[in-house]
C-alpha atoms as one frame of an Amber mdcrd trajectory, in Angstrom:
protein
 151.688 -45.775 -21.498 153.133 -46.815 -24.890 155.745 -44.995 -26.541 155.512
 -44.783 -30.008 159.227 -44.701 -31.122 158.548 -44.059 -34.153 156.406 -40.879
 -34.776 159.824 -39.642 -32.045 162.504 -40.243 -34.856 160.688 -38.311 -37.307
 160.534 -34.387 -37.566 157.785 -33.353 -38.854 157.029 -31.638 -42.136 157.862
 -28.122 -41.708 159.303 -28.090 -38.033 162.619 -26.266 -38.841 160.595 -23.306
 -40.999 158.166 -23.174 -38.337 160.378 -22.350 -35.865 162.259 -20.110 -37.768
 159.510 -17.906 -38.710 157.900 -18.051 -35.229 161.549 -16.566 -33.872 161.666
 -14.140 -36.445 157.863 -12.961 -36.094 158.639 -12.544 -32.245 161.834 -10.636
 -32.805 160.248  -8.560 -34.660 157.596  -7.828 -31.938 160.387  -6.747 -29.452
 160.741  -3.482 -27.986 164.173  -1.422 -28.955 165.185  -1.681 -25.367 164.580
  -5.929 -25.140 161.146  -6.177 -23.567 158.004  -7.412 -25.004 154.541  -5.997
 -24.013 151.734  -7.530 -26.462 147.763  -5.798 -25.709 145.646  -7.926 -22.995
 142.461  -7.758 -24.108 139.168  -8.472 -21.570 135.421  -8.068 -21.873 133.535
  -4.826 -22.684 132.726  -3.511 -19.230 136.596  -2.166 -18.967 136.246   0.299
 -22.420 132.662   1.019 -21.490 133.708   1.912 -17.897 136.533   4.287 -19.732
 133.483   5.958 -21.265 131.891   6.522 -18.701 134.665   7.621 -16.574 135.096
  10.414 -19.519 131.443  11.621 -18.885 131.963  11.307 -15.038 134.413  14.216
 -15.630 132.952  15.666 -18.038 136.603  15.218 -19.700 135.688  14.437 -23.111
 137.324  12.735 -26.388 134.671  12.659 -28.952 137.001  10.918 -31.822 138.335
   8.293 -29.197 134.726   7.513 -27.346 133.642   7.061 -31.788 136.369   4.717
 -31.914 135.380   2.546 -28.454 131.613   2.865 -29.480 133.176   0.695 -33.692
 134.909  -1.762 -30.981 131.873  -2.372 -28.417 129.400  -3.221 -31.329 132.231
  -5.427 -33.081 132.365  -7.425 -30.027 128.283  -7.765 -29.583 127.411 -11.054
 -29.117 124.663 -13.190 -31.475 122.080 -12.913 -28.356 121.945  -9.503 -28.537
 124.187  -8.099 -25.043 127.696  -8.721 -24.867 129.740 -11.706 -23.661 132.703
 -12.257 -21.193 134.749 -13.670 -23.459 134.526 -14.366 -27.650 132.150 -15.907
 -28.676 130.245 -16.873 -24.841 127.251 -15.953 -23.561 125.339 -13.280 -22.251
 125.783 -11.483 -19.415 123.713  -8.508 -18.047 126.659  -6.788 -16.853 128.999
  -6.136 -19.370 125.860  -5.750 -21.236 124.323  -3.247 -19.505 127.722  -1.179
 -18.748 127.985  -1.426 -22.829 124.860  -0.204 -23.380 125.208   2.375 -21.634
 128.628   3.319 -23.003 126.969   3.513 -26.780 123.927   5.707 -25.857 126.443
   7.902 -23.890 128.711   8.003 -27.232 125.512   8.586 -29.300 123.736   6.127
 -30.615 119.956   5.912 -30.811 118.699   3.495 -28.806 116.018   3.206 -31.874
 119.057   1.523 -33.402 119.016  -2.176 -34.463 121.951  -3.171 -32.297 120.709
  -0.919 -29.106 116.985  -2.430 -29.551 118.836  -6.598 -29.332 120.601  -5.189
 -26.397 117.753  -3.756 -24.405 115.586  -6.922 -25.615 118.143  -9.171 -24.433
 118.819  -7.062 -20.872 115.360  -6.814 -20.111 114.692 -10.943 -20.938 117.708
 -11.788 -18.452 115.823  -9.344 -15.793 116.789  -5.924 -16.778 119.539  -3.778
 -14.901 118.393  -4.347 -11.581 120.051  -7.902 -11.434 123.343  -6.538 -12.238
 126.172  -7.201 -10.347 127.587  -4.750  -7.044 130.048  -3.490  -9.511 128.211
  -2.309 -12.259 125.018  -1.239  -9.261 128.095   1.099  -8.059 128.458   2.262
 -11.043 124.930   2.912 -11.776 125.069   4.846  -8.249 127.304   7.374  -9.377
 125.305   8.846 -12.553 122.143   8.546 -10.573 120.772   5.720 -12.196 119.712
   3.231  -8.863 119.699   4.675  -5.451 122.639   4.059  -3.462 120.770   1.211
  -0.901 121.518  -0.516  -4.542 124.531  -1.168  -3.525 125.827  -3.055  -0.153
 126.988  -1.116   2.664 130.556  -0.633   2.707 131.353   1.743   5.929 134.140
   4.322   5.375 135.042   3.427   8.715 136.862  -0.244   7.234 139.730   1.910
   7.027 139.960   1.906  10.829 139.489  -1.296  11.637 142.198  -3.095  13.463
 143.672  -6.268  12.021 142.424  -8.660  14.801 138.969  -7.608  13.138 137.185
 -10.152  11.266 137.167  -7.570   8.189 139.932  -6.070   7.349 141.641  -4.410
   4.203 144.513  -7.043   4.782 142.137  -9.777   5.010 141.451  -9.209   0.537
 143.372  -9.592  -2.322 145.288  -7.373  -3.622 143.152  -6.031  -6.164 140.323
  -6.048  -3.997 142.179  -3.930  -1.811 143.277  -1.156  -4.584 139.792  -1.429
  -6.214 137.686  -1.247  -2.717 139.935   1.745  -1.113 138.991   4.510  -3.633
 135.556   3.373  -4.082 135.025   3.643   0.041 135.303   7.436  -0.362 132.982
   7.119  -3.708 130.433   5.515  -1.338 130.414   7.784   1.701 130.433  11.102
   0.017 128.044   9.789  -3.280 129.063  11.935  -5.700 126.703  12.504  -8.857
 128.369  12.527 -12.166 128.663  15.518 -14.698 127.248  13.163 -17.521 126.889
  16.737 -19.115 124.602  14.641 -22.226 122.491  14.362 -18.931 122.304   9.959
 -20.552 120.295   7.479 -19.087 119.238   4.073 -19.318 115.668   3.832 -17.467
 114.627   1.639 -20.351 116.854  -1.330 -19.138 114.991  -1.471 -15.855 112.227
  -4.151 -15.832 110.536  -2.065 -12.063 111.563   1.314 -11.684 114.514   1.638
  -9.421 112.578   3.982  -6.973 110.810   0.555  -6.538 112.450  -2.216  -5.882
 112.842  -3.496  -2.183 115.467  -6.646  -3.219 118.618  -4.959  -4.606 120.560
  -7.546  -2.123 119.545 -10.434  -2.496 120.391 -14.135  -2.732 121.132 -17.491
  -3.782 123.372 -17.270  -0.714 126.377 -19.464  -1.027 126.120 -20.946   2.773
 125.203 -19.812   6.203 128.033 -17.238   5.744 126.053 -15.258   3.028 122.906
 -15.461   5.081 124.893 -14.188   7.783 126.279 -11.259   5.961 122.887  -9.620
   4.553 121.940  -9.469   8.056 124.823  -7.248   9.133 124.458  -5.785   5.696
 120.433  -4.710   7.027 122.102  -4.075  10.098 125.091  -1.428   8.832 122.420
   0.321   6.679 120.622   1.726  10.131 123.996   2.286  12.199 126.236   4.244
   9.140 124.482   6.940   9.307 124.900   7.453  13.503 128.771   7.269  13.060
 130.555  10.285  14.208 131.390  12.409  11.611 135.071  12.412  12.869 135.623
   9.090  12.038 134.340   9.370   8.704 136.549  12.507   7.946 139.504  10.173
   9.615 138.863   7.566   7.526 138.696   9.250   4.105 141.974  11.003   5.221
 143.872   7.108   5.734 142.017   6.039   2.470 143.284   9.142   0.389 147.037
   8.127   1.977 146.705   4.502   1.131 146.310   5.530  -2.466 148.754   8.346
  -2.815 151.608   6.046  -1.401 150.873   3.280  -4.078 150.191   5.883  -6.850
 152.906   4.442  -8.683 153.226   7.003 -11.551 151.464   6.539 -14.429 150.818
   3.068 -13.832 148.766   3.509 -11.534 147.264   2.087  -8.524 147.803  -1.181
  -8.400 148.483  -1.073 -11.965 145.079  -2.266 -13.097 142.236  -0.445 -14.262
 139.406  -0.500 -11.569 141.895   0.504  -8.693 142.869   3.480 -11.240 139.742
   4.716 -12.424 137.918   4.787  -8.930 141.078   6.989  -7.706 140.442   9.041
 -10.790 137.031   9.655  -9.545 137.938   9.990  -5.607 140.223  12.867  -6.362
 137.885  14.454  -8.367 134.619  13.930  -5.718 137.313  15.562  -3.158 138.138
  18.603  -5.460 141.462  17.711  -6.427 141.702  20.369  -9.851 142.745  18.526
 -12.825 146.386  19.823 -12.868 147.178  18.605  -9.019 150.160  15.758  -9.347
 148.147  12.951  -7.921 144.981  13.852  -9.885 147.383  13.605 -12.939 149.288
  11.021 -12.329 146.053   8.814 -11.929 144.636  10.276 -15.504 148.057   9.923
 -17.231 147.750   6.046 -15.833 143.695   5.428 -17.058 145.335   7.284 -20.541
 148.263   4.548 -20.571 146.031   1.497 -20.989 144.241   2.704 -23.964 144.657
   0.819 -27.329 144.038   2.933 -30.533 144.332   1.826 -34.147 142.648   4.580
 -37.250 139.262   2.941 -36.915 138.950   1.744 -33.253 139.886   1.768 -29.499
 139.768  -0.199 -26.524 141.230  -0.102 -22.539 142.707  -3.019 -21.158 142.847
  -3.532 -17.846 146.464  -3.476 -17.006 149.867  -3.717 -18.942 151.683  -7.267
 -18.854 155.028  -6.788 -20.178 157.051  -8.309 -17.608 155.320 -11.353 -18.224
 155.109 -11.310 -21.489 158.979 -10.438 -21.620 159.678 -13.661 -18.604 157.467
 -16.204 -21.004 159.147 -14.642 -25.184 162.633 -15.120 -23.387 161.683 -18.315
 -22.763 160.674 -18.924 -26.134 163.252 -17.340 -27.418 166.196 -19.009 -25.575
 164.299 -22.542 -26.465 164.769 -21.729 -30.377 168.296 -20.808 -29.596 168.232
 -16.822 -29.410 170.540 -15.089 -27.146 168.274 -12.747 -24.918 170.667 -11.014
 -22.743 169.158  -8.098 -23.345 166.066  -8.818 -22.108 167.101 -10.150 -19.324
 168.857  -7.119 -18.711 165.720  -5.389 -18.897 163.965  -7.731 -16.827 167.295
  -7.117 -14.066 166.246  -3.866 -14.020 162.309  -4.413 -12.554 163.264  -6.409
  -9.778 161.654  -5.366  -6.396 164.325  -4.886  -3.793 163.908  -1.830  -1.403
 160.004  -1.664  -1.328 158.018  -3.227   1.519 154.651  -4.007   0.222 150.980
  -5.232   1.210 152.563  -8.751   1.986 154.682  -7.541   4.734 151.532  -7.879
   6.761 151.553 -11.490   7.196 155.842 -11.593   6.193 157.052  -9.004   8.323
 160.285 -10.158   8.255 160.863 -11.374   5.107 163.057  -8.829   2.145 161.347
  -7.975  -0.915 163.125 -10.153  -3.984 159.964 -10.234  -6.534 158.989  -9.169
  -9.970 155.554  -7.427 -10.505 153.681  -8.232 -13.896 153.374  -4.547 -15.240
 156.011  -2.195 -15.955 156.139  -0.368 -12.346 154.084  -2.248  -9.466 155.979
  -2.185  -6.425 153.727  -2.617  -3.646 152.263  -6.165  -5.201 155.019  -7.634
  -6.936 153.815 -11.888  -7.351 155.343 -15.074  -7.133 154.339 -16.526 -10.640
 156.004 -13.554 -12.477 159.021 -13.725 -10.285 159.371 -17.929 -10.593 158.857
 -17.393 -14.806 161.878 -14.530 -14.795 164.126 -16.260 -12.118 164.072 -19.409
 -14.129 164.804 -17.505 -17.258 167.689 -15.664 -15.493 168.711 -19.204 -14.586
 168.420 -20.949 -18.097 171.444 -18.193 -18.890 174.325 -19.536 -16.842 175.090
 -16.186 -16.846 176.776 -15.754 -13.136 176.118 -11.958 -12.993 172.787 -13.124
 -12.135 173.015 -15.271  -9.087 172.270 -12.753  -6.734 169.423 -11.506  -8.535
 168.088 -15.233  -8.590 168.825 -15.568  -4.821 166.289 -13.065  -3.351 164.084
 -14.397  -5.706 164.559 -17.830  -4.454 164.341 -16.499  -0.397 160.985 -14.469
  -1.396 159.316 -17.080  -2.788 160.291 -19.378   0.392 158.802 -16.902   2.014
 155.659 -16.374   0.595 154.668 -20.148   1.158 151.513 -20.458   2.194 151.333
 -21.900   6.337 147.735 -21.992   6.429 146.692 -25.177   8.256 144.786 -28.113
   6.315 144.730 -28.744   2.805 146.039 -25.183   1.425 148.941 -25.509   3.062
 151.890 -25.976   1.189 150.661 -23.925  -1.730 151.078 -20.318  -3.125 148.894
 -17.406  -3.558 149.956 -15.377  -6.305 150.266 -12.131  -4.371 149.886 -12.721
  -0.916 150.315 -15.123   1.825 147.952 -16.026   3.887 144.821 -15.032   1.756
 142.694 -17.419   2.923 139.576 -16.293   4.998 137.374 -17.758   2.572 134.471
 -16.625   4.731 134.258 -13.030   2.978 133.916 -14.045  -0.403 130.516 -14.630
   0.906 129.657 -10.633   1.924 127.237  -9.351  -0.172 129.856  -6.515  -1.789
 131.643 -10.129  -2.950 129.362 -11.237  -5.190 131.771 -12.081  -7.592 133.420
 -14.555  -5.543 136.823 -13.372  -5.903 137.635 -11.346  -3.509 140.518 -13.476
  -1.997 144.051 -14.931  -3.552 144.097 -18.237  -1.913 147.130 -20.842  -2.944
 146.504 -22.903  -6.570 147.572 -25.431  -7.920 149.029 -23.259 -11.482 151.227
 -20.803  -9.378 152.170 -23.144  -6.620 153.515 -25.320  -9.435 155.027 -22.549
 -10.897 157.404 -21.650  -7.784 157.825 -25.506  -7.767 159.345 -25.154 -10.946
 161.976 -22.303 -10.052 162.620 -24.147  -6.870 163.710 -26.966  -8.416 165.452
 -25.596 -11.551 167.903 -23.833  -8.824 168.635 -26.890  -7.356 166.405 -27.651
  -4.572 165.514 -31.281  -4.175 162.019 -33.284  -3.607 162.503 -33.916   0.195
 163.432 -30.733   1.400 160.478 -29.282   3.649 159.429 -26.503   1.118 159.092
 -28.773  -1.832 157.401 -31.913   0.227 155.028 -29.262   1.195 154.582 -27.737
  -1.923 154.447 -31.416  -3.748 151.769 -32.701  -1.194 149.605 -29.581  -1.945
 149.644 -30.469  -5.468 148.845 -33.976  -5.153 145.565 -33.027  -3.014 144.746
 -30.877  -5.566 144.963 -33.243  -8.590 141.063 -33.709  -9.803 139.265 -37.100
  -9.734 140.241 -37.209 -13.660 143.769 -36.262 -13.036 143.881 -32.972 -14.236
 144.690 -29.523 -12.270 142.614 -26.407 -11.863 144.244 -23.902 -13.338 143.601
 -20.283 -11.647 144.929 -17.830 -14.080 144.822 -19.657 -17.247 141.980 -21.440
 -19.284 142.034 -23.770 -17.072 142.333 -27.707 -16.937 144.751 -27.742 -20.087
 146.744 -24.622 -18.230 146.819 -25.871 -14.597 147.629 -29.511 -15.504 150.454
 -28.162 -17.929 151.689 -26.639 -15.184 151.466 -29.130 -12.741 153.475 -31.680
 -15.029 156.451 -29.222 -15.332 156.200 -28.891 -11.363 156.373 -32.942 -10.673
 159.309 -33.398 -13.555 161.331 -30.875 -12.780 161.277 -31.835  -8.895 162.639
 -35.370 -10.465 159.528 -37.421 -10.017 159.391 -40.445 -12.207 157.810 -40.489
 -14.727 155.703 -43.433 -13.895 154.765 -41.842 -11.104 150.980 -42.059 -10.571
 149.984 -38.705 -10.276 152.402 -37.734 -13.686 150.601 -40.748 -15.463 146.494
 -39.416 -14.637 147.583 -35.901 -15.755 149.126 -37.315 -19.007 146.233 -39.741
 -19.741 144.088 -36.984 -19.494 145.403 -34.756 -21.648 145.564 -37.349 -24.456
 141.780 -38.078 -23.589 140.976 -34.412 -24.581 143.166 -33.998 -27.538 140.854
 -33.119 -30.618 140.589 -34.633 -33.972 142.258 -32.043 -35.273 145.531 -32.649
 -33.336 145.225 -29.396 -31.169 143.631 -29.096 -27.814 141.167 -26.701 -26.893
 139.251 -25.572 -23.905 135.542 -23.717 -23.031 136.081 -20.781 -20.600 132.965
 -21.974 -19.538 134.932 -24.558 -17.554 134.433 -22.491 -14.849 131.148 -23.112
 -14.206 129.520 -26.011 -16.059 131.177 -26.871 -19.451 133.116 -30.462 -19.275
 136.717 -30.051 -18.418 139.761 -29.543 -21.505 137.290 -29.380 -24.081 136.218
 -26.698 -26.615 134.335 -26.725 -30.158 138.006 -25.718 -31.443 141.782 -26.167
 -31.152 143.739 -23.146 -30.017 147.326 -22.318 -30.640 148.132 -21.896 -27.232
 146.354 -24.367 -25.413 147.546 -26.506 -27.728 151.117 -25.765 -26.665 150.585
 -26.016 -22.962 149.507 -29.447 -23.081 152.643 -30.437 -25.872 154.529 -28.933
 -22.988 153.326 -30.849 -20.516 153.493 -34.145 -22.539 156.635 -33.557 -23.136
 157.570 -32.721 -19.432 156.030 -36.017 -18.462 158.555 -38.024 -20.445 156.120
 -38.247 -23.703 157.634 -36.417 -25.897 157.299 -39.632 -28.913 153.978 -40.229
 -28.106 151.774 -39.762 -31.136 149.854 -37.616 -29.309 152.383 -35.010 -29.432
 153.475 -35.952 -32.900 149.623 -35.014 -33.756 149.333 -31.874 -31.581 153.142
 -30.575 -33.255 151.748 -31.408 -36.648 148.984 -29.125 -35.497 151.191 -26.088
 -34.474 153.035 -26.335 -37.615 150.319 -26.812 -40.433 148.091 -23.499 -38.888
 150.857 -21.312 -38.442 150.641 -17.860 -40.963 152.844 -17.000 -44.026 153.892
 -14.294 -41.181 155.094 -16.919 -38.960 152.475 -15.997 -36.125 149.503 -17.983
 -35.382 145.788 -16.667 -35.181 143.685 -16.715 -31.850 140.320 -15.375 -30.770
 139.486 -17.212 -27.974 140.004 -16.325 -24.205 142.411 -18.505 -22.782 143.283
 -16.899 -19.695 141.189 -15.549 -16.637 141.307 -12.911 -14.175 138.335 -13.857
 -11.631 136.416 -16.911 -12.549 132.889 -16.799 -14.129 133.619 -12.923 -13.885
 136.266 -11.425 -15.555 138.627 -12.938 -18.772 141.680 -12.589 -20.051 142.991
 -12.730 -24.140 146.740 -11.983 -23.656 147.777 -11.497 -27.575 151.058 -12.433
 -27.098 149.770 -16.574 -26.082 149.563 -17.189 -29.645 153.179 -16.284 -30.576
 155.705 -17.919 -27.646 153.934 -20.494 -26.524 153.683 -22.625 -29.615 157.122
 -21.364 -30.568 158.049 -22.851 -27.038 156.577 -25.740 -28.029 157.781 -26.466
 -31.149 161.186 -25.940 -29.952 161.325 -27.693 -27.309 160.207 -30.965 -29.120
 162.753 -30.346 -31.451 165.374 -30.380 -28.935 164.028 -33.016 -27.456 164.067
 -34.758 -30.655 167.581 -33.812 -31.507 169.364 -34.836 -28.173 166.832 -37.646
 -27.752 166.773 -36.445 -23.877 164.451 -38.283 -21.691 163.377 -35.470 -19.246
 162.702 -31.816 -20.050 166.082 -30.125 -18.397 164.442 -26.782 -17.341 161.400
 -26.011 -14.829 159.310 -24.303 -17.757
């Protein structure tokens, strides 16, 4: 690939006030004690599921349900129901959860924007083709019969480990999320919903009616497989002792108290939170009873509220957000001790979590990604806030850096075949693809298997603290990621949108483990993320490339996919291509007077095809990251990126 000295001598037009203004816009976004935490914004379904949590209990807050109900029609989509992301396409789900959440709030369904809705639910099949989640749901205010939904035995909590089910067997917020909602299922609870709301009008056959609640496309011989013990469960849960059922609620209602976890909550994201909300309730827990609290105060926490409107999100990210504006920060040339301070401070040490199952042996070292989450802690927030630590120099934090570096070892993924090698994000080990196929997994997501984006990322921190190519970790880990390299040369990327984010990563993973840059698998991944560079400079990409939509491409440029794939130019060795002279250009010339940059569009992902992700803070320190680093590049005329992010 040609180098194009040139455009690499020349700064361009605006670089040094870009950067300036980006670094003061973020400073000014700091907390007083050093952290960052910016809103992370999903879909509809969480604030409409807040709403209805609030009529569950009959717990209600009439000016903050008005202010949800102004959000939820901002966010209605041109077709009428409500997308998973801005600007996408319909999906009965979220729509029908959102619906729901309005007429709850008030509004007549004789209503302009409640009449699109219905039209468009009913067209895509009405409410009975919902997913299991939002059937649950529908369960608990009476709206579809529980067969709805598939059986899920309260007995799972008694299930020994050799067992081809078992709690340890799921993800981590499967896990938190299913728990709760096992006691929800077995004792069926009917919601207050003291407006007495429903929505029979979104059902194309009366519930009472319809025979095919579980039904397929099946996925493969597993999912046939599954609705026959699903057929079969349905006539032997009701013949189970009684005892065990009592048993089991009892080991469910300890799981969740031991992982409370203040008011953050139960696994610190919303689902897990809301259906322990709802379990202590159904079990008569009064309103004032520490746990019952502490799981309220934690729903209450996640709530956004300006004078005119509201939303939930579904967790708090400001460890991340703090690991990723440090980097940023230190890039532009900001001292961020105190953040890293802060950051010190969260480190994991003395708790044993879920991942001791499969790592008995192995002592906790890792950072979780909200404010308090020490049962689940994950290696691609620990990697991001060890290498920061590391950028410092700062000896204090060696040790600190050190159990990071033995955790992550740890958590390497052993599975034989092509995932080994790898990293989950929470878990090791997470790989019995076989029950994503059960018919409560409809969503697909119900494990944490090793990726290609957070397998990179501990690459990255491995390398940055000195360990070489041809130790036995990293040949794993670098043989995992050249398996994984697509026929076009990009990388998936699991927990950001998606090619752009995954073959960013990747490229940071292969420099900073001192490949050459001529090495083949570097030299794909560059060439295709100059083949998907836009007109405009920028880079964009479709959430949709989940499913269908062509990979790295998008009917616009965003700000931070923009700077992930600068950042992996760069990282290859490019950094005077004219690609990146075009994509800096970009950054620079649609940054605000403000010195932030605009972005509606998802660029991140929580389960894909399911569930999306707008962090708010992507728009600020990556393309400050960016920008910086190609000026240092520029200025030191360095021919390989020093650091592992």
């Amino acid at each position: 690939m040609t180098i194009d000295v040139t455009v690499a001598c020349v700064a361009p037009e605006g670089l040094d006030e870009a950067i300036a203004a980006a670094t003061e816009a973020l400073t000014r976004r700091r907390q007083a004690d050093g952290h960052w935490v910016f809103e992370l914004e999903a879909d509809a379904t969480i604030p409409a599921e807040y709403v209805l949590l609030e009529h569950f209990l009959d717990r209600m807050d009439a000016p903050l349900q008005a202010k949800i109900g102004v959000y939820l029609r901002d966010i209605q989509g041109v077709h009428g129901g409500w997308p998973l992301f801005h600007d996408g396409v319909f999906n009965i789900s979220a729509s029908v959860k959102a619906y729901f959440a309005l007429k709850a709030i008030g509004d007549d369904p004789r209503a302009p924007h409640m009449r699109r809705a219905r039209d468009a639910i009913l067209a895509a099949g009405g409410a009975e083709r919902t997913n299991v989640f939002t059937r649950a749901q529908l369960a608990l205010f009476g709206q579809v019969p529980w067969h709805a939904v598939p059986v899920m035995p309260m007995e799972i909590m008694l299930l020994p480990q050799w067992f081809p089910f078992h709690l340890s067997k799921i993800s981590y917020w499967s896990r938190t999320v299913v728990v709760p909602l096992l006691v929800l299922m077995a004792r069926r609870p009917l919601a207050r919903n003291p407006r007495g709301i429903h929505i029979r009008e979104l059902f194309r056959v009366p519930p009472d009616e319809i025979r095919d609640w579980i039904r397929g496309p099946y996925r493969s011989r597993w999912g046939r497989f599954f609705r026959q013990v699903d057929q079969i469960l349905r006539f032997m849960t009701p013949l189970f002792p009684a005892a065990g059922q009592k048993r089991s609620i009892e080991k469910a209602v300890a799981f969740v108290t031991e992982r409370l976890n203040g008011d953050d909550g139960l696994g610190g994201i919303y689902p897990a939170i809301a259906n322990s909300v709802m379990m202590f309730h159904t079990l008569g827990y009064p309103s004032d009873h520490p746990d019952a609290a502490a799981t309220w105060n934690a729903v209450r926490k996640l709530l956004v509220e300006t004078d005119d409107r509201a939303y939930c999100q579904p967790c708090l990210s400001p460890v991340w957000d703090t690991g990723l504006a440090g980097h940023a920060m230190m890039e532009a040339g900001v001292d961020v001790g105190e953040s890293c301070h802060w950051l010190l401070d969260k480190q994991i040490l003395d708790v044993a979590g879920d991942w001791t199952v499969r790592r008995p042996g192995l002592r906790p070292g890792g950072w979780a990604f909200q404010y308090e989450n020490p049962h689940y802690p994950d290696v691609d927030d620990t990697a991001v806030v060890g290498m920061l630590l590391d950028r410092t120099g700062d000896p204090a934090y060696r040790q600190s850096i050190d159990r990071a570096r033995e955790w992550i070892i740890g958590m390497q993924s052993k599975a034989a075949g092509p995932l080994d090698g790898g990293w989950g994000a929470f878990e090791p080990g997470n790989v019995h693809l076989h029950l994503n196929h059960i018919p409560f997994a409809d969503h697909g997501a119900l494990l944490d298997p090793p990726t290609s984006d957070v397998t990179a990322r501990c690459v990255s921190f491995l390398a940055q603290i000195g360990m070489t190519a041809d130790e036995p970790v990293m040949a794993r880990a670098l043989a995992f990621l050249r398996r994984e390299q697509e026929a076009d040369g990009s990388w998936f990327g699991r927990w950001g949108t998606n090619y752009i984010y995954g073959t960013w990563s990747v490229l940071c993973a292969l420099n900073a483990a001192g490949l050459d840059h001529d090495d083949p698998a570097i030299r794909r991944g560059t060439e295709w993320l100059i083949s998907v560079q836009r007109d405009d400079g920028g880079w964009g990409e479709d959430e949709e490339s989940y499913a269908q939509a062509p990979h790295g491409l998008y009917k616009k440029s965003t700000p931070s996919q923009t700077a992930w794939a600068l950042l992996g130019l760069m990282a290859a060795g490019d950094a005077g291509h004219s690609a990146v002279a075009r994509g800096i250009a970009y950054l620079t010339r649609m940054r605000h007077a403000d010195g932030e940059w605009a972005e509606l569009p998802y660029t991140a992902v929580g389960f894909p095809r399911v569930f999306y992700l707008r962090y708010h803070g992507y728009r600020l320190y990556f393309p400050l990251l960016a920008l910086a680093r190609y000026r240092n590049l520029r200025n030191t005329n360095a021919p390989r990126v020093q650091f592992g992010f």
